[in-house]
C-alpha positions as CSV (number, residue, x, y, z in Angstrom):
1,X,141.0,109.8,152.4
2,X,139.9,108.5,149.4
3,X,136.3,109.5,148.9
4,X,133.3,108.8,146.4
5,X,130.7,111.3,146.2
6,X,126.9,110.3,144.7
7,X,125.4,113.1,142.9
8,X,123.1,111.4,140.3
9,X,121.3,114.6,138.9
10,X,123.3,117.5,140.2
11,X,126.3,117.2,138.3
12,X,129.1,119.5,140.0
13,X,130.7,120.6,136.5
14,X,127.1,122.7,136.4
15,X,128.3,125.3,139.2
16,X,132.1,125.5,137.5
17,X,131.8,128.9,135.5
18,X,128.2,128.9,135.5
19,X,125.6,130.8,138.2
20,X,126.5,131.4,141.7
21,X,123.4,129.5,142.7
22,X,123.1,126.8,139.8
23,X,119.2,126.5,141.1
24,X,118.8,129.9,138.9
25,X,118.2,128.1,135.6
26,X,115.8,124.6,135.3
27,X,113.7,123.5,137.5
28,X,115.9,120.7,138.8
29,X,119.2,122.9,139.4
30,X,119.7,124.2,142.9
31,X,122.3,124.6,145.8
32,X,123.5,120.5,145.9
33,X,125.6,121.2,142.5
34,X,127.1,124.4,144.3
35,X,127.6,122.3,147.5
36,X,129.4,119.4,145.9
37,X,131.2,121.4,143.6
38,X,133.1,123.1,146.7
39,X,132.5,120.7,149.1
40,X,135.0,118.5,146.7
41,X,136.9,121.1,145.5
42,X,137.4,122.1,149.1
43,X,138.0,118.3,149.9
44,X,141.1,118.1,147.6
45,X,142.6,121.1,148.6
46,X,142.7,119.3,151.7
47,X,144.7,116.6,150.9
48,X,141.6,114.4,150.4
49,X,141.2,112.2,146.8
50,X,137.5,112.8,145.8
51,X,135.5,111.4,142.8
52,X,132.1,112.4,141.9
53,X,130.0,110.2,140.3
54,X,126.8,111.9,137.9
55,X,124.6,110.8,135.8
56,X,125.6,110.7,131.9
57,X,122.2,113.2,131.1
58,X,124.3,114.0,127.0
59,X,126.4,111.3,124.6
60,X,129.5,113.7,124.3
61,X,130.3,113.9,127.7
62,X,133.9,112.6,128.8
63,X,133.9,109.7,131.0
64,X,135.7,111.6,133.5
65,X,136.7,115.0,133.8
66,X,139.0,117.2,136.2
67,X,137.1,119.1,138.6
68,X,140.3,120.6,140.7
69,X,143.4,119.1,142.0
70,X,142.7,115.7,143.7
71,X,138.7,116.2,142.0
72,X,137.3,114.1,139.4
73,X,133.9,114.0,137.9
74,X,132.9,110.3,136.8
75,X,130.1,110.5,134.2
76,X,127.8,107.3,134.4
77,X,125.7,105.5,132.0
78,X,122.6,105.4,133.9
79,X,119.2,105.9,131.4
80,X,119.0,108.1,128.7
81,X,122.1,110.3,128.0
82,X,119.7,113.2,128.2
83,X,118.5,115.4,130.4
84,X,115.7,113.8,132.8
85,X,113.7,115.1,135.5
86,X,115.4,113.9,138.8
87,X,111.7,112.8,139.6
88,X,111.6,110.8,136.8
89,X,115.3,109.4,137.8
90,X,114.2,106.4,139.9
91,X,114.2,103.4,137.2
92,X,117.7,103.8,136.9
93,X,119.1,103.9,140.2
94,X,119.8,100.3,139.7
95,X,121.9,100.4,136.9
96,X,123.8,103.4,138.9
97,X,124.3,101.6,141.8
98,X,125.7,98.5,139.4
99,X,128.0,100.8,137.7
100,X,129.7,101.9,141.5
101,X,129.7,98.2,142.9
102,X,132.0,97.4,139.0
103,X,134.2,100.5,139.8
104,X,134.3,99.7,143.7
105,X,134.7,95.8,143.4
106,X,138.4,96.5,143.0
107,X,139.3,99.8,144.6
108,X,137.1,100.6,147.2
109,X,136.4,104.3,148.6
110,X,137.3,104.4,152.3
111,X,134.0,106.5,152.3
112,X,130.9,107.1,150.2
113,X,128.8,110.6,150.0
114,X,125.4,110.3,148.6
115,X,123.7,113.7,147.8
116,X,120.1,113.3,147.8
117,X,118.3,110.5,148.5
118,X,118.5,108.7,145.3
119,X,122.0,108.7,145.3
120,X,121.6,107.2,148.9
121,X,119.8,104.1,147.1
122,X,123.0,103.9,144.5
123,X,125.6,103.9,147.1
124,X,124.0,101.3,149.7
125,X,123.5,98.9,146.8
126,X,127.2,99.4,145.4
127,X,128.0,99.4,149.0
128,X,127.0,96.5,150.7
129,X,126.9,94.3,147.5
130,X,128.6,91.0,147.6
131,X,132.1,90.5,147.4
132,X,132.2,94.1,147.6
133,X,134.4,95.5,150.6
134,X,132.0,97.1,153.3
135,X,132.4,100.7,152.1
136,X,130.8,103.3,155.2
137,X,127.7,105.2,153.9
138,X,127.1,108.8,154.5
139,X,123.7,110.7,153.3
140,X,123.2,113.8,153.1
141,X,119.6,114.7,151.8
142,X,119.5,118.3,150.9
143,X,115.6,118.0,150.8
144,X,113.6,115.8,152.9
145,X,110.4,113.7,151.3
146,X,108.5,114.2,154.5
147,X,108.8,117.8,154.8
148,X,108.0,118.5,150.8
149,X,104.9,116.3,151.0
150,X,103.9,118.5,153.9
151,X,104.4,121.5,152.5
152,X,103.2,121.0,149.1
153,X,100.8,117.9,149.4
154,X,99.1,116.9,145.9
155,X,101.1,119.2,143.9
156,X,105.0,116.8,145.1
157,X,106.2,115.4,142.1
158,X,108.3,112.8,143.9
159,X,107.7,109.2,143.3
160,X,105.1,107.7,145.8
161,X,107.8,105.3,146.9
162,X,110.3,108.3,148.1
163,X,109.5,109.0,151.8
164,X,109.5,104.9,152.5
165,X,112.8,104.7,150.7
166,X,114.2,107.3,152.6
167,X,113.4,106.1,155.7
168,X,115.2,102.9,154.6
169,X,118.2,104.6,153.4
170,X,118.4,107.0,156.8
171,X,118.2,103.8,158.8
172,X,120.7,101.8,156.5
173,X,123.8,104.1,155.9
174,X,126.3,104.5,158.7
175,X,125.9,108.3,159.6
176,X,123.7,111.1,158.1
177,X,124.4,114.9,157.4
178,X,122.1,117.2,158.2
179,X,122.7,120.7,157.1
180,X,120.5,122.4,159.7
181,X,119.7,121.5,163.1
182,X,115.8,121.9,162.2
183,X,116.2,118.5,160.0
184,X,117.5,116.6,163.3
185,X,113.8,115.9,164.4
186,X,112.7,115.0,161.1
187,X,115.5,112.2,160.9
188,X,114.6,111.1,164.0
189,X,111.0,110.7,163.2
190,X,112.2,108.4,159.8
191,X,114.2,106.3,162.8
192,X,117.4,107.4,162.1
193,X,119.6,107.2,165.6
194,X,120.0,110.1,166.8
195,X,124.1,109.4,167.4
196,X,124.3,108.2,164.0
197,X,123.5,112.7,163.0
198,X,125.6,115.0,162.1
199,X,124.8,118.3,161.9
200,X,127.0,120.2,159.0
201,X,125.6,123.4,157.2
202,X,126.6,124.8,153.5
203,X,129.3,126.9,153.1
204,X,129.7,130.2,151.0
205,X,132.0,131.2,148.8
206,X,134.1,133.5,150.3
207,X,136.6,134.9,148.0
208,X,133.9,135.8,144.9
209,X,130.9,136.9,147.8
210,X,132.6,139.8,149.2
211,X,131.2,143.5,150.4
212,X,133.8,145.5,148.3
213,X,131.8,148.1,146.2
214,X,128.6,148.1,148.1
215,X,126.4,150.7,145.9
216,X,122.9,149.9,147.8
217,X,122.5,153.6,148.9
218,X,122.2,157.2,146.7
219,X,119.2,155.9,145.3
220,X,115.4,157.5,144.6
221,X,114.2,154.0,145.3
222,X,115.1,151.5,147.8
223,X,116.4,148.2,145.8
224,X,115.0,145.0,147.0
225,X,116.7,141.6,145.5
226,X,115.4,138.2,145.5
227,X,118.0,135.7,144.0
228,X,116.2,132.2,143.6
229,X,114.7,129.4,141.4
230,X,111.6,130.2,140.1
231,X,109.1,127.5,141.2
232,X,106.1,128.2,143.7
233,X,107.4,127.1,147.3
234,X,110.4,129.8,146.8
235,X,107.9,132.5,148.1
236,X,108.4,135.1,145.1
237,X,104.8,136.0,144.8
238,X,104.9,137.1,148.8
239,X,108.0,139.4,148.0
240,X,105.5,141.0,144.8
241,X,102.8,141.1,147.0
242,X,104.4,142.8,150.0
243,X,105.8,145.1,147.7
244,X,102.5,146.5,147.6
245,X,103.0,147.9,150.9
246,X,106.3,149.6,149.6
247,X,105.9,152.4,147.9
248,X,109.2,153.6,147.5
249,X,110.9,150.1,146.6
250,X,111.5,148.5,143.6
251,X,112.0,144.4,143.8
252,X,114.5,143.0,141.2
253,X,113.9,139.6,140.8
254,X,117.1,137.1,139.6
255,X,116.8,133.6,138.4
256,X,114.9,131.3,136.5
257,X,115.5,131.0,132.4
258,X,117.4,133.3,130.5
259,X,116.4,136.4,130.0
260,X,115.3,136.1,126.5
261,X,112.9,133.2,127.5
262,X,111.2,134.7,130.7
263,X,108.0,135.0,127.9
264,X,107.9,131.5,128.0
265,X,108.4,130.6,131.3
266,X,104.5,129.9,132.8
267,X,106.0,130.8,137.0
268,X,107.1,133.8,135.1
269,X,103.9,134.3,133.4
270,X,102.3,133.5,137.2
271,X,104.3,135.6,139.1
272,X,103.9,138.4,136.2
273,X,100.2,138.4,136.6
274,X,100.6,138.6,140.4
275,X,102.5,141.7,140.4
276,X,99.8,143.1,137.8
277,X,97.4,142.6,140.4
278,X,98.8,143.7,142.9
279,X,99.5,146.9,141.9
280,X,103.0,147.0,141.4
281,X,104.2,145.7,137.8
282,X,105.9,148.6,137.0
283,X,108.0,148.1,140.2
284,X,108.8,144.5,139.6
285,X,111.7,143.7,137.6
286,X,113.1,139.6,136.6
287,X,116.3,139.5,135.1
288,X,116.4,135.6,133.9
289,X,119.1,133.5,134.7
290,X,122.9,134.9,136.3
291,X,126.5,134.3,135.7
292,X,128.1,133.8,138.6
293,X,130.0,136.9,138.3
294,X,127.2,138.5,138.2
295,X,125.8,137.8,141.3
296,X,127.8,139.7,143.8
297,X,127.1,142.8,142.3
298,X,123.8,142.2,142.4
299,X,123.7,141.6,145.9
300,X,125.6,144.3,146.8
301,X,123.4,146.7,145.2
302,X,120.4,145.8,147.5
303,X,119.1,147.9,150.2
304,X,117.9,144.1,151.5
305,X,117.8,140.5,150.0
306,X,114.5,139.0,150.3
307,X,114.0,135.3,150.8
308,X,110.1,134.2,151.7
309,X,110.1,129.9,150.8
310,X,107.8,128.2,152.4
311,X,110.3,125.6,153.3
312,X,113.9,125.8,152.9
313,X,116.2,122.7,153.6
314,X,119.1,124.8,154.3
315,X,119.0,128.5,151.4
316,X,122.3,129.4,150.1
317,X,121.2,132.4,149.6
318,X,120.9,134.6,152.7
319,X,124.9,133.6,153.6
320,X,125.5,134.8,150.0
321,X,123.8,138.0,150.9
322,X,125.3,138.2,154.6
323,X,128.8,137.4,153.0
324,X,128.2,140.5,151.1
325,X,127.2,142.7,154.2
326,X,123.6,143.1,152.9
327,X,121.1,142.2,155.4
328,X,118.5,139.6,154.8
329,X,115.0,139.4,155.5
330,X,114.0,135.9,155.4
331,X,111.3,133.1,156.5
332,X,111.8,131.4,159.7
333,X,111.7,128.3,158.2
334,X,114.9,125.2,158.0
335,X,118.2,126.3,157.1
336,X,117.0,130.3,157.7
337,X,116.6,129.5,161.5
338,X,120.2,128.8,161.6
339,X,122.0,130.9,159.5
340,X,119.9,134.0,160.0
341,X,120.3,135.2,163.5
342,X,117.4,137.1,163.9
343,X,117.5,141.0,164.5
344,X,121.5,141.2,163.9
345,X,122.3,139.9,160.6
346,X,118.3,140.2,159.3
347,X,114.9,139.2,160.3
348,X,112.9,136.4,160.1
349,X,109.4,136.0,159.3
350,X,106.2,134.0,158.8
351,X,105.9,132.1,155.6
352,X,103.4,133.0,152.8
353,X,102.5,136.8,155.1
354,X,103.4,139.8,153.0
355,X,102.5,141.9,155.4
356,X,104.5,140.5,157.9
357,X,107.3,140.6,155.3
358,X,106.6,143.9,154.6
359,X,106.3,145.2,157.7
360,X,109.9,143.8,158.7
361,X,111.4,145.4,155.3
362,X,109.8,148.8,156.4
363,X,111.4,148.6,159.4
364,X,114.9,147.9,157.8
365,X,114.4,150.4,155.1
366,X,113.7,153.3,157.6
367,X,116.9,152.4,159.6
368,X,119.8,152.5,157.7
369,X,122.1,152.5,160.6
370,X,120.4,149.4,162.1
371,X,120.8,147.6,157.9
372,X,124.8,148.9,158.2
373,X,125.1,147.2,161.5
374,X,123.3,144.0,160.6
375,X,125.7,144.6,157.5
376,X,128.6,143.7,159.1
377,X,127.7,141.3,161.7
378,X,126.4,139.1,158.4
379,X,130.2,139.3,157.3
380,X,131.2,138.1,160.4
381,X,128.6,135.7,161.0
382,X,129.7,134.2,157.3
383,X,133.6,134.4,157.4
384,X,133.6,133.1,161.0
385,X,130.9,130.0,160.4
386,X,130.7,129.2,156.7
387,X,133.4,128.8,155.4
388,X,134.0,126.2,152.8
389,X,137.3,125.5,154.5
390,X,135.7,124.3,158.0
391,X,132.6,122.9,156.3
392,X,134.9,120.2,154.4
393,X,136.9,120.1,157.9
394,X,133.7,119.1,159.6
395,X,132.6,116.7,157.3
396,X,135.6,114.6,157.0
397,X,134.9,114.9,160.8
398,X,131.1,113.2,159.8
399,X,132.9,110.4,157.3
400,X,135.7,109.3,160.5
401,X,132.7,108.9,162.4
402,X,130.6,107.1,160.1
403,X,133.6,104.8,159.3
404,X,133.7,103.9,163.3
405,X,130.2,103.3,163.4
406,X,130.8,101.1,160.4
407,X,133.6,99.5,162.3
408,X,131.5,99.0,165.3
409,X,128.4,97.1,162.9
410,X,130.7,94.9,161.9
């Protein structure tokens, strides 16, 4: 198939070379430039022809650059060649979608992939513009409007106009991804037929997130790791405050700036002062923004990976940490509740409770047989579902399917 992908302001080329989880550095990084950097890459291996289409966010950037055999990254002059918040991204969703209907006009995709739901609005215009061949549409949202307002009313960023636009775009494009099964009601409360949902999950990387050199035991202190963006609804300030209930673990805490500019980081400074009250700032530990080499090692050294968001559209992270046969103790919230399975590869728990969190960690850390075995069923859970292989083999599933609907419409 020939396929365009949308990614206005998660650029791919960000996860080539650079952290595991891209989400460790700005605000605005997360797991869509890991997901379509392999989801593509994973595509071409395949046999598939895949173009990804960015935003142009700095003046020297190539127009297009290789990705990975049969991948190309398509750099678009859409606003500012700058870097801009993807909140403040909306005015120029227009041009974006102008750009694609130019490129498209002439050789169309047999399918389009848009990656959030500004991208959605790019590829519907370019799309179904005039004269333009009916290209099928297929969205995939990675974070849901609805579900962010809810979560973190007056503090959302998002433009006022996002959860009516997504609604539009859910009910316009001609089959949607979800990556959990928990976002299947949501859809369907925006109107979006429920035979027009696919449900396809993130994959994991499963030749650099291994379990060789596990080094998590031998120590005076048990290790707990939390790998994540810092910004508030990641939960970091429940792993701090649990920890207060953990005498005899330390929390190491990856992500965020680098290291050399935690100081001026203010959720640094917040979560800082959290741990000083608490109790426990000697115990706390933030390492700054990753490589993505370093990562496994990271993991690997854990006695547990902790992962408290109050939401989480689907979380990379605990199948990083299963991948690596360390067990996960996690919310039971989105993604978690399907790629956790509760009590054999880690436990789930209530949002924004550290003693509920800690609780569940004490458990763990006084059973190391129980962590070994929930080890190893992780490994299997990861190489068996999550694959990047059968992720890209189910979603070319999704695009057939949206291309019959489209078929069908017409």
């Amino acid at each position: 198939m020939k396929i365009a992908m949308i990614s206005e302001h998660a650029s791919p080329l960000a996860a080539k070379g650079g952290p595991a989880d891209a989400g460790l550095g700005g605000a605005d990084g997360g797991g869509q430039n890991v997901f379509v950097a392999h989801l593509a890459t994973e595509l071409g291996h395949q046999g598939h022809h895949v173009t990804v289409y960015t935003r142009r966010d700095a003046p020297a950037l190539p127009d297009r650059v290789p990705l990975a055999p049969g991948v190309t990254v398509e750099h678009v002059p859409a606003g500012p060649p700058a870097p801009v918040p993807k909140d403040d991204l909306l005015p120029w969703m227009r041009d974006f979608g102008e750009y694609l209907e130019r490129r498209w006009a002439a050789h169309p995709p047999d399918v389009a992939h848009a990656h959030f739901w500004m991208s959605g609005l790019a590829a519907l215009q370019a799309a179904r513009a005039p004269g333009t061949p009916r290209v099928p549409v297929v969205q995939t949202y990675h974070a849901l409007g609805t579900v962010k307002r809810r979560h973190q009313g007056d503090t959302d960023s998002s433009p006022a106009s996002r959860v009516r636009l997504e609604r539009t775009i859910g009910r316009a494009a001609d089959a949607v991804i979800a990556t959990c099964s928990d976002e299947i009601a949501e859809l369907k409360a925006m109107g979006v037929p429920r035979e027009h949902i696919r449900v396809v999950p993130c994959g994991v990387d499963l030749g650099l997130l291994t379990p060789d050199g596990r080094t998590s035991e031998g120590r005076d202190r048990h290790r707990l790791v939390v790998l994540s963006r810092l910004v508030e609804r990641k939960g970091v300030d429940t792993a701090i405050r649990a920890l207060a209930h953990l005498p005899d673990a330390g929390l190491t805490v990856a992500g965020g700036p680098p290291r050399g500019d935690l100081g001026g980081d203010p959720e640094v400074g917040r979560l800082r002062e959290v741990a000083r009250v608490s109790g426990v700032a000697d115990r706390v530990e933030f390492l700054g923004r990753l490589g993505r080499g370093e990562v496994p090692p990271l993991l690997r050294s854990a006695s547990l990976v902790v992962t408290l968001p109050w939401y989480e559209p689907f979380g990379m992270v605990p199948l990083e940490a299963m991948a690596c046969g360390v067990p996960v103790v996690a919310t039971g919230v989105g993604g978690h509740l399907d790629t956790v399975a509760d009590g054999v590869t880690g436990v789930l728990v209530r949002p924004r409770d550290p003693e509920n969190a800690a609780g569940a960690i004490r458990a763990l850390l006084d059973d190391p047989a129980r962590r070994a075995a929930m080890g190893f069923a992780g490994i299997d859970r990861a190489r068996e579902r999550y694959s990047w292989a059968r992720v890209a083999a189910d979603t070319v599933r999704a695009y057939r399917h949206a291309a019959a609907l489209r078929e069908v419409a017409a």
